[in-house]
TIBA-237158 format. One line per 8 residues: number of its first residue (from 0); for each residue x, y, z of N, C-alpha, C. Coordinates in Angstrom, 1 decimal. Layout:
! TIBA-237158
NUM = X Y Z X Y Z X Y Z | ...
! end
This chain:
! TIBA-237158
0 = -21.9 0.9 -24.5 -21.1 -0.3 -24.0 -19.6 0.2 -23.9 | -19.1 0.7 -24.9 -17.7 1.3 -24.4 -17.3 2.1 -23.4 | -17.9 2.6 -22.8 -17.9 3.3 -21.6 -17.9 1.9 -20.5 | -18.3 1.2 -20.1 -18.5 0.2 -19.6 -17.1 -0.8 -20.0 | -16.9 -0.6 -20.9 -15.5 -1.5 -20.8 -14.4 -0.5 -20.6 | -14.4 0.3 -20.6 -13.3 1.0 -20.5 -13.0 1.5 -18.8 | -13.8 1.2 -18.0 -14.4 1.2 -16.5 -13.7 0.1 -16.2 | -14.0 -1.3 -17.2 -13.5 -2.5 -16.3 -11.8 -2.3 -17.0
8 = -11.4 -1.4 -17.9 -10.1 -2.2 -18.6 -9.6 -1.2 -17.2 | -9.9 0.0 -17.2 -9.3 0.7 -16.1 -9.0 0.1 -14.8 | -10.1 -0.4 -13.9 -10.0 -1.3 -12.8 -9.0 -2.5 -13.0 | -9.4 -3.1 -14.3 -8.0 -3.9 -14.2 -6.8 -3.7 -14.6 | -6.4 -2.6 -15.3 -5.2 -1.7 -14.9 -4.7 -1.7 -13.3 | -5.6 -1.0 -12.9 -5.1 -0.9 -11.2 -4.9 -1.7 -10.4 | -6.1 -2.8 -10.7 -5.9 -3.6 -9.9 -4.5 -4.9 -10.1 | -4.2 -4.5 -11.5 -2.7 -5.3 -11.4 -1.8 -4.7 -11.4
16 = -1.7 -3.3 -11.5 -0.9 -2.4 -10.4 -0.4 -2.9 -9.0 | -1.5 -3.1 -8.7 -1.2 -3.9 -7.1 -1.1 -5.1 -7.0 | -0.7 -5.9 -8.1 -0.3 -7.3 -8.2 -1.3 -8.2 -8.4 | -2.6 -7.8 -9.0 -3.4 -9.1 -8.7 -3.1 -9.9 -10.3 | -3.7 -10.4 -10.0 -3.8 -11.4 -11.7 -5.0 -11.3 -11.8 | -5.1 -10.5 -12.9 -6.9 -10.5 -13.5 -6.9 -10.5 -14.7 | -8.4 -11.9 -14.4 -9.0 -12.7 -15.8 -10.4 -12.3 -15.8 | -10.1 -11.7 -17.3 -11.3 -10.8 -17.6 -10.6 -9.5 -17.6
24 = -11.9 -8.4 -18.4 -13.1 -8.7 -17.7 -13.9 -9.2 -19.0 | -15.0 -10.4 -18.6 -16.0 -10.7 -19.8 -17.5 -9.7 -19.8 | -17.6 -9.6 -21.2 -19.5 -9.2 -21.3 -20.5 -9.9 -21.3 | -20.0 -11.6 -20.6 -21.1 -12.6 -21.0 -21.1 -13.4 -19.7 | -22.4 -13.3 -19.3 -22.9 -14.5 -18.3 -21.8 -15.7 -18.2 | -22.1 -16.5 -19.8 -21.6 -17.9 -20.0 -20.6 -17.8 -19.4 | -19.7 -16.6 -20.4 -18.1 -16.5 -19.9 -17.7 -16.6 -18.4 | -18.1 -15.7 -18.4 -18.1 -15.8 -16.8 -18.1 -16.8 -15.9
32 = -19.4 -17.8 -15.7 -19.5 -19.1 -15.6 -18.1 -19.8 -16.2 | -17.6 -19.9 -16.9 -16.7 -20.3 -17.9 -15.3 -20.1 -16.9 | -15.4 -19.1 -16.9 -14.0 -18.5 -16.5 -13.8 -19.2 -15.0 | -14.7 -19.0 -14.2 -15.2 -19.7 -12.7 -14.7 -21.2 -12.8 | -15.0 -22.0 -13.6 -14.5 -23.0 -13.6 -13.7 -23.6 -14.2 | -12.8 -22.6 -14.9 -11.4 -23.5 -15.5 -10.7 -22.4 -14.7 | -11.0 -21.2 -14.3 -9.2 -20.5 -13.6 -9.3 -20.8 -12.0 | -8.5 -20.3 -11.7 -8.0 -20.0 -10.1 -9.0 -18.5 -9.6
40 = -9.9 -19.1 -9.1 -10.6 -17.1 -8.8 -10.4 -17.1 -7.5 | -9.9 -16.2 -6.7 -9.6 -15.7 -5.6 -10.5 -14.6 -5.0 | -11.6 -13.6 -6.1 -12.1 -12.7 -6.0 -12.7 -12.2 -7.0 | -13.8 -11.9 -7.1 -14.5 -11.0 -8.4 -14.7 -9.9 -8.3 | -15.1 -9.2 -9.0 -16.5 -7.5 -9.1 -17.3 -8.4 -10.1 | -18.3 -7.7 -9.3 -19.4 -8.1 -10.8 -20.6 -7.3 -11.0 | -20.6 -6.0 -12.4 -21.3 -5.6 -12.9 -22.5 -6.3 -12.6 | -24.0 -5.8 -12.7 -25.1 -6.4 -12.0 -26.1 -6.6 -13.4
48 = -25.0 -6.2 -14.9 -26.0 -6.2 -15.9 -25.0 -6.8 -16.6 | -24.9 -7.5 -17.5 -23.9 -7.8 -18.3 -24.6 -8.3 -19.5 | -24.7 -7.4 -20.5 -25.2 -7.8 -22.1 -27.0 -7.9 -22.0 | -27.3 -7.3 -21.2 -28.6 -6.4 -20.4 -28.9 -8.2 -19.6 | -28.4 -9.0 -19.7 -28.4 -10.4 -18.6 -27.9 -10.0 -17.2 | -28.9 -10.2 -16.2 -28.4 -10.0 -14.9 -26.6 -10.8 -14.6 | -26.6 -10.6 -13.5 -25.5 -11.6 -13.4 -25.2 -12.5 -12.1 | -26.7 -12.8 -11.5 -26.9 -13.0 -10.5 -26.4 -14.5 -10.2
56 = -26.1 -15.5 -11.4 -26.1 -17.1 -11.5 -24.3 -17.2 -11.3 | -23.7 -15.5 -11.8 -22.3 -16.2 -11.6 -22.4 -15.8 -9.9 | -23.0 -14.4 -8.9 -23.2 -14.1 -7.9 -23.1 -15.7 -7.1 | -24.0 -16.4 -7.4 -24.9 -17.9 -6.7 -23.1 -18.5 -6.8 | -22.8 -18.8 -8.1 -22.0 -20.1 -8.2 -20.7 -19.7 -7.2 | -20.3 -18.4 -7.4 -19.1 -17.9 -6.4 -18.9 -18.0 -4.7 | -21.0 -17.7 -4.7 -21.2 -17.8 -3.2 -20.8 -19.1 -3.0 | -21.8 -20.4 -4.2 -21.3 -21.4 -3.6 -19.7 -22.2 -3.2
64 = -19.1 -21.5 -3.7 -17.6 -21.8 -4.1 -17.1 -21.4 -2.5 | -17.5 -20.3 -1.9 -17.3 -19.9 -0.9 -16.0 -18.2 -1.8 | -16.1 -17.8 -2.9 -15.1 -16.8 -3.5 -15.9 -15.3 -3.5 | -14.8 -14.9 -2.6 -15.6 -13.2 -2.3 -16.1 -12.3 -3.5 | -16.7 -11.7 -3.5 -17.1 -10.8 -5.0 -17.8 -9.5 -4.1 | -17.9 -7.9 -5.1 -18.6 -7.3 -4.6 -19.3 -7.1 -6.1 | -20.1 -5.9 -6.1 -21.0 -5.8 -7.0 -21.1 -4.4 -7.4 | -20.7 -4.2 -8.5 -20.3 -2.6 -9.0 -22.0 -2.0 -10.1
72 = -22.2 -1.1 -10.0 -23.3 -0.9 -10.6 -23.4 0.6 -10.7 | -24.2 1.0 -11.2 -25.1 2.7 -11.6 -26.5 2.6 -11.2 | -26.8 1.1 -10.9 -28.6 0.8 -10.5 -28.4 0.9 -9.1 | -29.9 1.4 -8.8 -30.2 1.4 -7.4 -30.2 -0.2 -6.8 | -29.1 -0.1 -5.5 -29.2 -1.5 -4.6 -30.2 -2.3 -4.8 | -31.2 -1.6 -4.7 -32.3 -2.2 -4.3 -32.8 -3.4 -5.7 | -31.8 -3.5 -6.6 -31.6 -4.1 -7.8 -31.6 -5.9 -7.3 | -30.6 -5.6 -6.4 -29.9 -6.9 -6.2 -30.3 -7.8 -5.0
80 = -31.3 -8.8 -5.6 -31.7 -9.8 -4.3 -30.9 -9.9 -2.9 | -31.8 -9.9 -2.0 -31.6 -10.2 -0.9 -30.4 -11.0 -0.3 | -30.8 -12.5 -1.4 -29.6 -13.2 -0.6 -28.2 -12.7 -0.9 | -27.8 -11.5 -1.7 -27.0 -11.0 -2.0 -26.6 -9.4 -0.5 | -27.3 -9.7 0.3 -27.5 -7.9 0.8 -26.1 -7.8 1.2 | -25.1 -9.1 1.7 -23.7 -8.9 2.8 -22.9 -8.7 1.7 | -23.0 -8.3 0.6 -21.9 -8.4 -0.2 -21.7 -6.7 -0.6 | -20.6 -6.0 -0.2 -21.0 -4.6 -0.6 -20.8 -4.2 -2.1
88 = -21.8 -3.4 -1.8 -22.1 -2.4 -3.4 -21.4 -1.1 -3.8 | -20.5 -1.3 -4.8 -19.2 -0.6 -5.0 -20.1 0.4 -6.9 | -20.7 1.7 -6.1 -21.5 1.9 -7.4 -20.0 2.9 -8.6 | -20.6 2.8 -9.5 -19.3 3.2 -10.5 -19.8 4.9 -10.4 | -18.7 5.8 -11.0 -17.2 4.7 -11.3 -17.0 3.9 -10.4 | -15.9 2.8 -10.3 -15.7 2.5 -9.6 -14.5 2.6 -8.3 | -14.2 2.5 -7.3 -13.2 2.6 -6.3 -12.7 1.7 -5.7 | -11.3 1.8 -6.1 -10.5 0.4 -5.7 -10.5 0.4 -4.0
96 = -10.9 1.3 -3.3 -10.7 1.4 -2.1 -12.0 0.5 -1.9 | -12.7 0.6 -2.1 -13.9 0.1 -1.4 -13.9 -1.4 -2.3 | -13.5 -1.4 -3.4 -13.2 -2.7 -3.7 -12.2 -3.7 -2.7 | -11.4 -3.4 -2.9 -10.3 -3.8 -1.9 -10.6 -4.1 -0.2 | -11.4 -3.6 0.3 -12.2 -3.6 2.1 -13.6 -4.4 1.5 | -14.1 -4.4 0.6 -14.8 -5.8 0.3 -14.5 -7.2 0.2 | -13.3 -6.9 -0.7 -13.1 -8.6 -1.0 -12.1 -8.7 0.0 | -11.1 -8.0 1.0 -9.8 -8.5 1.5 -10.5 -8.2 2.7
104 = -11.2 -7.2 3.2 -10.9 -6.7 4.5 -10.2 -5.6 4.7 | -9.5 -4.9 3.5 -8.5 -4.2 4.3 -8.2 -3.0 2.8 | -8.2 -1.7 3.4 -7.9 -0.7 2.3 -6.8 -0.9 1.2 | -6.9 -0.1 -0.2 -5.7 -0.3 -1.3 -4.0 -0.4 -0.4 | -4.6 1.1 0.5 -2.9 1.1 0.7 -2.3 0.5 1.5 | -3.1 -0.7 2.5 -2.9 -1.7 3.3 -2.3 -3.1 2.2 | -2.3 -3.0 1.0 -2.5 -4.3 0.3 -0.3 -4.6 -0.1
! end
């Protein structure tokens, strides 16, 4: 597990490097759920395992929301349901480049 948070403390190092405001990262479904509905979410990543719980229900609630997310992993794609296939798979480590052209459209150094 430490290896795994130290992945996301990294990513969110960088990614507020480049100005974002990032909440999280959590190890928990609920949280997550949780966090979705009291903050401002503009964008996610989302680990495809979290506390060996898929994470496919916060995947659903975001789509519903219409809030871009990609999906960071070490498992094969082929992990993550179908209605999930448009969302790209950013395997770890992870890369802010391809993070960034998932949720915005547009590379890090474009941001």
């Amino acid at each position: 597990m430490e290896d795994e948070f130290l992945l996301a403390e990294d990513a969110r190092k960088e990614l507020a490097k480049l100005g974002a405001i990032v909440i999280g990262p959590t190890p928990r479904v609920d949280h997550a759920l949780a966090l979705i509905e009291d903050q401002q979410i503009d964008a996610a990543i989302l680990d495809v395992f979290l506390s060996d719980t898929t994470v496919f229900p916060v995947a659903e609630r975001l789509q519903e929301l219409g809030i871009p997310f990609v999906f960071a992993t070490a498992y094969d794609p082929s992990i993550i349901p179908g209605r999930f296939g448009g969302y790209i798979l950013c395997e770890k480590p992870i890369e802010l480049e391809n993070i960034a052209q998932g949720l915005f459209g547009r590379p890090v150094s474009d941001a």
